[in-house]
C-alpha positions as CSV (number, residue, x, y, z in Angstrom):
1,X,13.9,-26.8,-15.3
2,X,16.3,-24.6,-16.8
3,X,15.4,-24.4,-20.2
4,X,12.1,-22.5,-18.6
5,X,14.0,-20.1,-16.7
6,X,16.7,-19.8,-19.5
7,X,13.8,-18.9,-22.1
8,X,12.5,-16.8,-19.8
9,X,15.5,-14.6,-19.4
10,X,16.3,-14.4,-23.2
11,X,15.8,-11.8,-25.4
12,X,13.1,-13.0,-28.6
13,X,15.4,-13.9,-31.5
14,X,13.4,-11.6,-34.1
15,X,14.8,-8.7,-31.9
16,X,18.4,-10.6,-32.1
17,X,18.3,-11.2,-35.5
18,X,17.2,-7.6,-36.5
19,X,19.7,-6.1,-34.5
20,X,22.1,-3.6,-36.8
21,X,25.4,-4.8,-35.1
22,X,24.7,-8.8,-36.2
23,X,23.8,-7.8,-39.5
24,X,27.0,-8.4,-41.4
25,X,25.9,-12.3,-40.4
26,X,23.0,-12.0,-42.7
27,X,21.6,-15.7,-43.7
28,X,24.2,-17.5,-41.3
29,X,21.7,-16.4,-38.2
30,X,18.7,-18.6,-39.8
31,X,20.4,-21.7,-39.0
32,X,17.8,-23.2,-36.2
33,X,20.3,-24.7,-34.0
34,X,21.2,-21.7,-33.1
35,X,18.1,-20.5,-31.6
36,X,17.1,-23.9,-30.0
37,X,17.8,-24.6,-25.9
38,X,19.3,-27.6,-24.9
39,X,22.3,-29.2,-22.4
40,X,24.4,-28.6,-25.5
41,X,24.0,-25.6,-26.9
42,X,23.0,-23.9,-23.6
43,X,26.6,-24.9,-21.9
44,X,28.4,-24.3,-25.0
45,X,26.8,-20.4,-25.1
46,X,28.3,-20.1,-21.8
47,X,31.8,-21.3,-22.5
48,X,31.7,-19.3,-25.9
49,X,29.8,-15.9,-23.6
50,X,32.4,-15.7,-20.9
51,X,35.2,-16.7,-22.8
52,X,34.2,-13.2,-25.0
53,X,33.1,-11.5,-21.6
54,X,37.2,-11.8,-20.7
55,X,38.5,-10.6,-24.1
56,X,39.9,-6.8,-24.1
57,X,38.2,-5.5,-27.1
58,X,35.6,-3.3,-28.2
59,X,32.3,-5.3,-30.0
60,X,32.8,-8.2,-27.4
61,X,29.1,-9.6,-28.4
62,X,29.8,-9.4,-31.8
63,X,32.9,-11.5,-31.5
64,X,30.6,-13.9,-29.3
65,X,28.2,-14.0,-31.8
66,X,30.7,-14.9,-34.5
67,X,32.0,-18.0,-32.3
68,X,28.7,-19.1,-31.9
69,X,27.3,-19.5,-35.2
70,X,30.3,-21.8,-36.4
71,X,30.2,-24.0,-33.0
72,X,26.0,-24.0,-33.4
73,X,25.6,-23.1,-29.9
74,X,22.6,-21.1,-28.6
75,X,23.4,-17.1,-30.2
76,X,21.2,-15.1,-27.6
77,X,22.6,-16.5,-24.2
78,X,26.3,-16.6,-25.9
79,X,25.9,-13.0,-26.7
80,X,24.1,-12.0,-23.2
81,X,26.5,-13.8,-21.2
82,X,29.2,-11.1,-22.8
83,X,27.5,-8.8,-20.1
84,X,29.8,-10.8,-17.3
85,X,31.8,-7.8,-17.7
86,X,30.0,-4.9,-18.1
87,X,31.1,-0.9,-17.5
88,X,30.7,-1.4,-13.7
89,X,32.6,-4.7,-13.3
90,X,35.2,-4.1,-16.0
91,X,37.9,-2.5,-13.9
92,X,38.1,-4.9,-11.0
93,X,37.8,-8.0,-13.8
94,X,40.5,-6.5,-15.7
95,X,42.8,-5.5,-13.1
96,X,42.3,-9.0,-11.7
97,X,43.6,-10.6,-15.4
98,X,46.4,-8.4,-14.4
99,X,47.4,-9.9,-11.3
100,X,47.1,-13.2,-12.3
101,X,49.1,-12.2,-16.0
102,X,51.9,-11.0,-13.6
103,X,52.0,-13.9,-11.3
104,X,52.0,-16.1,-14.4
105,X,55.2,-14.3,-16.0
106,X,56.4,-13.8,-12.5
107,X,56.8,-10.4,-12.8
108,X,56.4,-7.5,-10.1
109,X,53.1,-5.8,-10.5
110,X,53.7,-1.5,-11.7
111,X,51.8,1.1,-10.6
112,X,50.1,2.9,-12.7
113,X,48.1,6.0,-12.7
114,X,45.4,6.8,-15.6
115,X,45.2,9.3,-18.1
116,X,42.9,9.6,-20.5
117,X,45.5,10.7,-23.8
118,X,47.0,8.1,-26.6
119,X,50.4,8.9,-25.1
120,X,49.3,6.7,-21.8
121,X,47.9,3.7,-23.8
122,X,50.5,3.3,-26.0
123,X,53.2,3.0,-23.1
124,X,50.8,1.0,-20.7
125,X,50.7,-1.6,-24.0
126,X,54.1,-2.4,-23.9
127,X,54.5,-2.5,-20.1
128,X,51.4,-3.8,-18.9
129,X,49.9,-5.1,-22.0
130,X,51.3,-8.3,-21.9
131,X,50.9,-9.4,-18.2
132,X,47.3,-8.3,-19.1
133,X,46.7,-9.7,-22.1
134,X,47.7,-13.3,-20.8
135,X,45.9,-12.9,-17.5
136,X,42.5,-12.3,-19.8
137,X,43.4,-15.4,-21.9
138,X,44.1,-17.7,-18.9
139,X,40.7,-16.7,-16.7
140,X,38.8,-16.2,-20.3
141,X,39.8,-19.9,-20.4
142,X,39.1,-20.9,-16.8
143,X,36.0,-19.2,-16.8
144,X,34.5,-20.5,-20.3
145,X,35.7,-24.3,-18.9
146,X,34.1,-23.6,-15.5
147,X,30.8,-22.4,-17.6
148,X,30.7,-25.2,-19.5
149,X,31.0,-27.9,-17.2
150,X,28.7,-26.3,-14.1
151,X,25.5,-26.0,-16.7
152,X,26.0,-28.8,-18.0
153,X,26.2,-30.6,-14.7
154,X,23.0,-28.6,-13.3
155,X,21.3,-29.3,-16.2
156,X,21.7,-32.7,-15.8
157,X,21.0,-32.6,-12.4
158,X,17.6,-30.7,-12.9
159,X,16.6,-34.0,-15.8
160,X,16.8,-36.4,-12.8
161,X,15.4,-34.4,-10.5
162,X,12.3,-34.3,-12.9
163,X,12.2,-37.8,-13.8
164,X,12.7,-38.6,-10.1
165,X,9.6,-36.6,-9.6
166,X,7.5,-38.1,-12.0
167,X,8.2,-41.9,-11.1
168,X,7.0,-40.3,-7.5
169,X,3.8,-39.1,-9.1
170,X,3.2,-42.3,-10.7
171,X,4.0,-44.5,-7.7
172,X,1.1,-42.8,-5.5
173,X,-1.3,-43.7,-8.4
């Protein structure tokens, strides 16, 4: 079932709510719903976590965690789902919200070359920024609708199975 293997994978909520980052939430992270595992707030923590996973900016799981509290979806799994895009899978994500930012606008994709100094951010901004930034909405988007529906659809899917198998166990009886 998944809410077994999705409580199994969760951090404790004590742990969650203690953390320093989701501090600034204070009373708003006793609300019950969003501790509780269901169809709902399960696929809704996954449309809210990878949604956040494709946004450029620093504190990705606090910004997931402040989306979940006002849509009451599960906090933990929203906020661990951030980890889509992690130091490792960052660069090919983000240069793939590129490519699909300048087929969008329909605009040749530049070259670019690196360089750690303020000088190379602020020009990459204006050139690249916005092919970039609209590539991350659009597969932020894509990805948070493809979350949502696919759990939702193998949650349901795991229900019948289980009340398939139960009418089984009560027919040999």
């Amino acid at each position: 079932m998944p809410r077994k293997f999705f409580q199994r994978i969760m951090p404790n909520h004590e742990a969650i709510k203690s953390s320093r980052s989701l501090k600034i939430f204070g009373r708003l992270l006793h609300d019950a719903n969003l501790w509780h595992l269901n169809r709902r707030s399960a696929s809704g923590a996954f449309a809210i976590g990878l949604f956040c996973a494709f946004i450029p900016v620093p504190f990705q799981m606090v910004l997931a965690a402040a989306l979940a509290i006002p849509f009451r979806v599960n906090l933990p799994l929203s906020v661990a789902l951030v980890w889509v895009s992690n130091p490792i899978t960052m660069p090919p994500l983000f240069y793939f919200c590129y490519v699909v930012g300048t087929w969008i606008i329909g605009a040749p994709s530049q070259p670019f070359h690196f360089e750690l100094s303020w000088q190379w951010l602020a020009d990459s901004i204006t050139s690249l920024g916005p092919a970039f930034l609209l590539g991350c909405l659009v597969l932020g988007t894509l990805a948070s609708f493809i979350g949502y529906f696919v759990i939702r659809l193998l949650w349901r899917q795991s229900v019948v199975s289980a009340w398939q198998a139960r009418a089984h166990r009560f027919k040999k009886k």
